[in-house]
TORGUKOL-378153 format. One record per atom (N, C-alpha, C): x, z, y; residue number from 1. Coordinates in pm, whole numbers, plus 50000, padded with zeros to 5 digits. Each point is the difference from the previous one (the first is absolute). Example, Ala and Ser with C-alpha at 12.3 -4.5 7.8 and 13.67 -1.06 7.14 Angstrom:
ATOM    xx    zz    yy  nr
ATOM 51319 50780 49431   1
ATOM 49911 50000 50119   1
ATOM 50090 50000 50120   1
ATOM 49965 49928 50105   2
ATOM 50082 50006 50119   2
ATOM 49923 50073 50109   2
END
This chain:
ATOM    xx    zz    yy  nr
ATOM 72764 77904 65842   1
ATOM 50050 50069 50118   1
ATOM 49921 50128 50020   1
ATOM 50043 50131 50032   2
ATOM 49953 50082 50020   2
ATOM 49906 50042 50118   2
ATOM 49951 50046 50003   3
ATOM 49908 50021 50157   3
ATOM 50062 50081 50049   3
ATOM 49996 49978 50143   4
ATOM 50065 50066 50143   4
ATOM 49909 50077 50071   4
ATOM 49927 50075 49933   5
ATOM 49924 50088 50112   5
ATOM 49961 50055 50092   5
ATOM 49909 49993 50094   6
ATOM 50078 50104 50108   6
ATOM 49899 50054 50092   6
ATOM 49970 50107 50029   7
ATOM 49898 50096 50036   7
ATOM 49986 50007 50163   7
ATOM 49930 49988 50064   8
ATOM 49997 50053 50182   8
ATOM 49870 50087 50009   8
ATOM 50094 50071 50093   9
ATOM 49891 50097 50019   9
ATOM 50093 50074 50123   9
ATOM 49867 50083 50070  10
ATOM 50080 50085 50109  10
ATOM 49879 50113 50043  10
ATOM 50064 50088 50091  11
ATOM 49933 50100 50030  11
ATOM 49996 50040 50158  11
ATOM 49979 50127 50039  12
ATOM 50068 50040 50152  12
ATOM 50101 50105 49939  12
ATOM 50111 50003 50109  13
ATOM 50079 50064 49952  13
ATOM 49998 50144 50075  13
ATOM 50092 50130 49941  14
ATOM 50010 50093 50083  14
ATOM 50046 49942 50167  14
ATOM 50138 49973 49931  15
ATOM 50049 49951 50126  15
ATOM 50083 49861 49967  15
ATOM 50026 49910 50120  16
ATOM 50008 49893 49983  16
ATOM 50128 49941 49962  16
ATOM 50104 50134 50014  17
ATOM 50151 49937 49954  17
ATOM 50030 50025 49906  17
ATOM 49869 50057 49861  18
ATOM 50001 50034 49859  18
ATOM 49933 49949 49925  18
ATOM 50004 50006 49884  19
ATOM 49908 49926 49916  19
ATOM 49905 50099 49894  19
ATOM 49981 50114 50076  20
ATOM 49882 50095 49931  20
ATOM 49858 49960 50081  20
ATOM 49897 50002 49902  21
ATOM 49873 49983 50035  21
ATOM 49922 50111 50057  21
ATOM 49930 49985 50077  22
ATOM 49946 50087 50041  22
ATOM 49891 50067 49914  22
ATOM 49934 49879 49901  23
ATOM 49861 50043 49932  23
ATOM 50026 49932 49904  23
ATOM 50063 49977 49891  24
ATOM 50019 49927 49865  24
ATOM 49862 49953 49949  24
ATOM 49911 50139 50016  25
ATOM 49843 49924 49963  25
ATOM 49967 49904 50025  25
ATOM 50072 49952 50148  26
ATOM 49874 49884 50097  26
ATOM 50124 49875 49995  26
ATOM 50097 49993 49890  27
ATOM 50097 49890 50017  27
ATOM 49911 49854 49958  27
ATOM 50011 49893 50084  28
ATOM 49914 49841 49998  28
ATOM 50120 49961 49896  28
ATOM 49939 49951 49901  29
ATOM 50075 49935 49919  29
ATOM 49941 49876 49995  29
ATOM 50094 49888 50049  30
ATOM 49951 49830 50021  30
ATOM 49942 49958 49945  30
ATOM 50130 50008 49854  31
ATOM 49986 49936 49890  31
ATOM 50096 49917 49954  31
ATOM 50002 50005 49849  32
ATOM 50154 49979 49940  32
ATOM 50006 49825 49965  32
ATOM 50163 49951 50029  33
ATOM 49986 49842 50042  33
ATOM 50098 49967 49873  33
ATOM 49989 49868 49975  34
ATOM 50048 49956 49837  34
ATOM 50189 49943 50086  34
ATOM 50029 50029 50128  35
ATOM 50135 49951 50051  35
ATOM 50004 50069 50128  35
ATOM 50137 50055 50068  36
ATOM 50036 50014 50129  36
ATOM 49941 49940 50126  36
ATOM 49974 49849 49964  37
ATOM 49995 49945 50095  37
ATOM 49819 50049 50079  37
ATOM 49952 49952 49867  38
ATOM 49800 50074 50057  38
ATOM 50008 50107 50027  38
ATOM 50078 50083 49909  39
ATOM 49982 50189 50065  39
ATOM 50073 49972 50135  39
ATOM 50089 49956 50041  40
ATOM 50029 49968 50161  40
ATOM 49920 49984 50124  40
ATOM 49906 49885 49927  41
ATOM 49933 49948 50063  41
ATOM 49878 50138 50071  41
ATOM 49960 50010 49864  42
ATOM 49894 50161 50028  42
ATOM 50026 50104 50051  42
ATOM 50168 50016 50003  43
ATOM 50027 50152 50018  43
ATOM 50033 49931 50181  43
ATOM 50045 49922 50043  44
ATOM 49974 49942 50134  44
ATOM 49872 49987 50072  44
ATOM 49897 49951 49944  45
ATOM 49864 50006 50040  45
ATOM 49969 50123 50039  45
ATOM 49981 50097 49876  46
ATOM 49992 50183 50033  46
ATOM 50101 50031 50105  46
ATOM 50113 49974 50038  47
ATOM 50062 50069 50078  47
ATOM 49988 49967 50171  47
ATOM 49950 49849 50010  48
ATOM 49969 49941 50094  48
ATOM 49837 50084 50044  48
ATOM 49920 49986 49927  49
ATOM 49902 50090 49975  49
ATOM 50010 50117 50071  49
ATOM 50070 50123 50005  50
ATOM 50002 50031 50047  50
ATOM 50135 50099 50048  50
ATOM 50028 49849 50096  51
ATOM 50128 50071 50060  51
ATOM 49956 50040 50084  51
ATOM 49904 50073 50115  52
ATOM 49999 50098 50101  52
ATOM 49982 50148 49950  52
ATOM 50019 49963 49852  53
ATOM 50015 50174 49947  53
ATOM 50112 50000 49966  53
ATOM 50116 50079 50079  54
ATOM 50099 50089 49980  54
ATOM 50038 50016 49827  54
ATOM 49919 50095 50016  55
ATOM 49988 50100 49854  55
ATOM 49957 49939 49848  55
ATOM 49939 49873 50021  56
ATOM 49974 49879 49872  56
ATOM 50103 49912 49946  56
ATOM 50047 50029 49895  57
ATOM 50098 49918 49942  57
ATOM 49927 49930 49848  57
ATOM 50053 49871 49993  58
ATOM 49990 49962 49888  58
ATOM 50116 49976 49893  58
ATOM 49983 49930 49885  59
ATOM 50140 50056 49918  59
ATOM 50018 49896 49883  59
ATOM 50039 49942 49975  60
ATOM 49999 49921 49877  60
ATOM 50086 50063 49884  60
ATOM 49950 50018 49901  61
ATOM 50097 50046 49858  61
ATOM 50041 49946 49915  61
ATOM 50049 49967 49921  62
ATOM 50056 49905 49875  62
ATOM 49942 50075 49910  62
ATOM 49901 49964 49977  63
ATOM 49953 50087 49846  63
ATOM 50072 49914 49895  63
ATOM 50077 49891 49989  64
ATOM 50057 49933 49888  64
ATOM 50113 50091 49958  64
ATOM 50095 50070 50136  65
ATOM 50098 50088 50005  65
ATOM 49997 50131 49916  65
ATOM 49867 50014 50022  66
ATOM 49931 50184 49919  66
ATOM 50074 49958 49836  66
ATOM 49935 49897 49926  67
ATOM 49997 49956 49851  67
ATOM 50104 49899 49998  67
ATOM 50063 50045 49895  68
ATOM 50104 49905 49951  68
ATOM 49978 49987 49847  68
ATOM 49961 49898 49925  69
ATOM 49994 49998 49867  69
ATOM 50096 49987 49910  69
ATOM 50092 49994 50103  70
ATOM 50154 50017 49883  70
ATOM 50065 50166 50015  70
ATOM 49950 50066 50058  71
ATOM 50051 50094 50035  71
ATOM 49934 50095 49904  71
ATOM 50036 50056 49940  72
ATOM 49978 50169 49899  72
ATOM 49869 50041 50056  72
ATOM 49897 50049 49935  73
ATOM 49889 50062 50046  73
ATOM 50037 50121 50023  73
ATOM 49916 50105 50095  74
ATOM 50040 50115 50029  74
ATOM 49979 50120 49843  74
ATOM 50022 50101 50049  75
ATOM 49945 50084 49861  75
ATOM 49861 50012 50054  75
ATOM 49913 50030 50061  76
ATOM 49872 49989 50041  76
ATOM 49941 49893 49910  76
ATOM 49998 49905 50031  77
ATOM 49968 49853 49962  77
ATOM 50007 49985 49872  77
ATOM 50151 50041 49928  78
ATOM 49955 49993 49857  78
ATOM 49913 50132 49940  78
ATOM 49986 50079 50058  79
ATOM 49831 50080 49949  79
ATOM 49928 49978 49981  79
ATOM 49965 49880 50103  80
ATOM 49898 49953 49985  80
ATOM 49871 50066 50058  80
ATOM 50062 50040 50104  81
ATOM 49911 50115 50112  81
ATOM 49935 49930 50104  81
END
């Protein structure tokens, strides 16, 4: 079975009805979970954390989604760059 990856992390945002960061430098990255269900769990903790900030969002990603191993490598990739 393949692994399901999946990344949380969040930042403050410019503003709160977007999803641009204010400081990309200073983004908290959780840490990446082997299923949905734990990255849930974490990306809830962080957000509970701190919900009296407006401007703090957290985010979960599918890094399994990024890579597909059946799928054609890019031309990059086969360079080998």
């Amino acid at each position: 079975m393949a692994n399901r990856l999946h990344l949380v992390f969040g930042g403050e945002l410019i503003d709160p009805s977007k999803s641009e960061f204010k400081d990309v430098s200073d983004l908290h990255i959780v840490g990446i979970f082997p299923n949905y269900e734990e990255a849930y769990i974490a990306w809830k903790a962080e957000a509970q954390r701190t919900v009296d900030n407006a401007h703090m969002r957290y985010f979960i990603a599918h890094l399994h989604r990024l890579r597909d191993e059946a799928t054609a490598a890019s031309a990059t990739e086969e360079l080998n760059v």
